[in-house]
C-alpha positions in Angstrom: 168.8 139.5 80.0 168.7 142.4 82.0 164.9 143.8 83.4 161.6 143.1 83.4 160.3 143.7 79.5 163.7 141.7 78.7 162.4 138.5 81.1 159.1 138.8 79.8 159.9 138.7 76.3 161.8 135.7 76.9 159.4 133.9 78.8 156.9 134.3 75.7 159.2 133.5 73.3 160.0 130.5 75.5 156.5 129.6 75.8 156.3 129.6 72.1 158.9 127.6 71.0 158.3 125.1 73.5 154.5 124.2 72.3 155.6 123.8 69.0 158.3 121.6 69.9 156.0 119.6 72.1 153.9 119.5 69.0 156.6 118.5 66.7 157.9 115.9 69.3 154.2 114.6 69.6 153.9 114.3 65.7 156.8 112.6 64.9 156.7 109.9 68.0 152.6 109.1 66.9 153.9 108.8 63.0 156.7 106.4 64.3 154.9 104.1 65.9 152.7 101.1 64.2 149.4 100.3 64.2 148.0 103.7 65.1 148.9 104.2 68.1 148.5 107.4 69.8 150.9 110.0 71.7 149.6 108.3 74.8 151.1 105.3 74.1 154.5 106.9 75.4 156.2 105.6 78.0 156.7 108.1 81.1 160.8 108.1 80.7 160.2 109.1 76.5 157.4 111.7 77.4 160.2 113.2 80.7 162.4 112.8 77.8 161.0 114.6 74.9 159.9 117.9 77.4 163.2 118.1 78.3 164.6 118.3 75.1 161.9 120.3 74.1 162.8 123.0 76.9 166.2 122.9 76.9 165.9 123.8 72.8 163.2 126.4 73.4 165.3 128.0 75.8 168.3 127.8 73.5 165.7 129.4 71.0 164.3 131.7 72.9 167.8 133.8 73.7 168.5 134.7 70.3 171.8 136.3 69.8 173.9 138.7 72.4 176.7 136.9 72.1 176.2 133.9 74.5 177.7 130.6 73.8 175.3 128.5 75.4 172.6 128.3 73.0 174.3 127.7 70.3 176.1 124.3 72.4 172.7 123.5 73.0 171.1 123.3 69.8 174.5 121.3 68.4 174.0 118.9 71.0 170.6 118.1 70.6 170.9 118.3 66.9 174.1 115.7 66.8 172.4 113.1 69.1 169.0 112.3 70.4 170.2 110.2 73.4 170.5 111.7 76.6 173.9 113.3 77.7 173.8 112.2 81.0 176.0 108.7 81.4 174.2 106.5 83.8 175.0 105.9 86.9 177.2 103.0 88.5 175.1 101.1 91.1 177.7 98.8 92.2 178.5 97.5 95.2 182.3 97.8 94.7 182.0 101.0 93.2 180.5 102.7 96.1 183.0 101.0 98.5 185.7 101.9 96.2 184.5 105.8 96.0 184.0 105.4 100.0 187.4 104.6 100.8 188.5 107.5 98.4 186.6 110.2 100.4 188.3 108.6 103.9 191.6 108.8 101.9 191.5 112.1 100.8 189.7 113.2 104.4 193.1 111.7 106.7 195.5 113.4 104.0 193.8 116.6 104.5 193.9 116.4 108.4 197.6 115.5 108.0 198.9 118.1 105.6 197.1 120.6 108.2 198.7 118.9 111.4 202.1 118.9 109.7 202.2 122.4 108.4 202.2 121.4 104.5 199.9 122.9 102.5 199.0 126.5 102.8 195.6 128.4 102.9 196.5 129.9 99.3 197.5 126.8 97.4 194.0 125.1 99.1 191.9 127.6 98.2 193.3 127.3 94.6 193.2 123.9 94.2 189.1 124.5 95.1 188.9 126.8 92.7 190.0 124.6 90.1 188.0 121.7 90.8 185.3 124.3 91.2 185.7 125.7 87.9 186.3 121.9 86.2 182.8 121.1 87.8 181.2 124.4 86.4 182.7 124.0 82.5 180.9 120.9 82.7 177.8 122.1 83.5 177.1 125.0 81.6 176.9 123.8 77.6 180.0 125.0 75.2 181.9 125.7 78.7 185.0 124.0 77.9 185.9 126.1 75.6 185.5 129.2 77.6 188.6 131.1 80.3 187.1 131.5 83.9 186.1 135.2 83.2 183.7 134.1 80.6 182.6 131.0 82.0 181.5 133.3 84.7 179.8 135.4 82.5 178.1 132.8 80.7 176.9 131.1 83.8 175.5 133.7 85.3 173.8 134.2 82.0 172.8 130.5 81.9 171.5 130.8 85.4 169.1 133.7 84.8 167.7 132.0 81.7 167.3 128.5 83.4 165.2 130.4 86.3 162.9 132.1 83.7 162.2 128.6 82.3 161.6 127.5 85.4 158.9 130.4 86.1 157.3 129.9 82.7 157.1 126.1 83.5 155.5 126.6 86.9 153.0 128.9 85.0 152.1 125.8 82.9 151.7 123.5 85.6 149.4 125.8 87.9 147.1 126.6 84.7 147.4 122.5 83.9 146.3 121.5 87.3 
């Protein structure tokens, strides 16, 4: 996605594929309810839902081939499962004294292995690049399955596309409001 005509292209197609899948989202959620009820009757968290999902497949859409695995990891996840992907949250008490006496663990071993001479500059900065790396296959879809050369690629690919669907849904809220 290289240039100007390419951006633009995708931003149309982008545009495209998300009103009809608002539109198909809108008919199938008014034909599942009862008693007539009408797309309004959606809650906020199914409507933030449905756009979402909506996007996220338009986007997927929208890049069409060029060898990028994203798209395709996309469209099998929202085709194998209509729940979120995202697990919730813990709101616990313990848990957040438990993850709080983690980070002051792993903060005074640090300090130590530096005040006794331990670990080196070049076996920290590769232990950060793994758990940098670990965090990034996560994030990008179909990233696990990817070496850090293409995960790099792919992200960066990811990246541009995710900033064109921003752009295109800024568009759509400035001509909204």
């Amino acid at each position: 996605m290289r240039g100007p005509a390419s951006t633009m292209a995708f931003q149309q197609g982008f545009l495209k594929n998300l009103i009809l899948g608002l539109q198909a989202c809108s008919k199938v959620c008014v034909s599942s309810r009862s008693g007539g009820a009408t797309a309004a009757a959606m809650s906020l968290h199914e409507r933030k839902r449905a756009i979402k999902s909506s996007a996220d497949i338009a986007m997927a859409t929208s890049r069409g081939g060029g060898g990028a695995r994203w798209p395709r990891a996309i469209l099998a996840a929202s085709s194998s499962s209509s729940s979120p992907s995202r697990a919730p949250c813990k709101t616990s008490s313990t848990g957040k004294a438990r993850r709080c006496r983690k980070i002051v663990r792993r903060c005074f071993q640090t300090t130590r292995r530096w005040r006794d001479g331990g670990a080196g500059g070049a076996s920290l900065a590769r232990r950060l690049v793994r758990k940098r790396t670990k965090v990034l296959r996560k994030m990008i879809p179909g990233g696990e399955l990817l070496d850090e050369v293409s995960l790099i690629h792919e992200a960066v690919d990811y990246v541009e596309h995710l900033h064109a669907q921003v752009d295109v849904l800024l568009r759509i809220s400035n001509a909204v409001q």
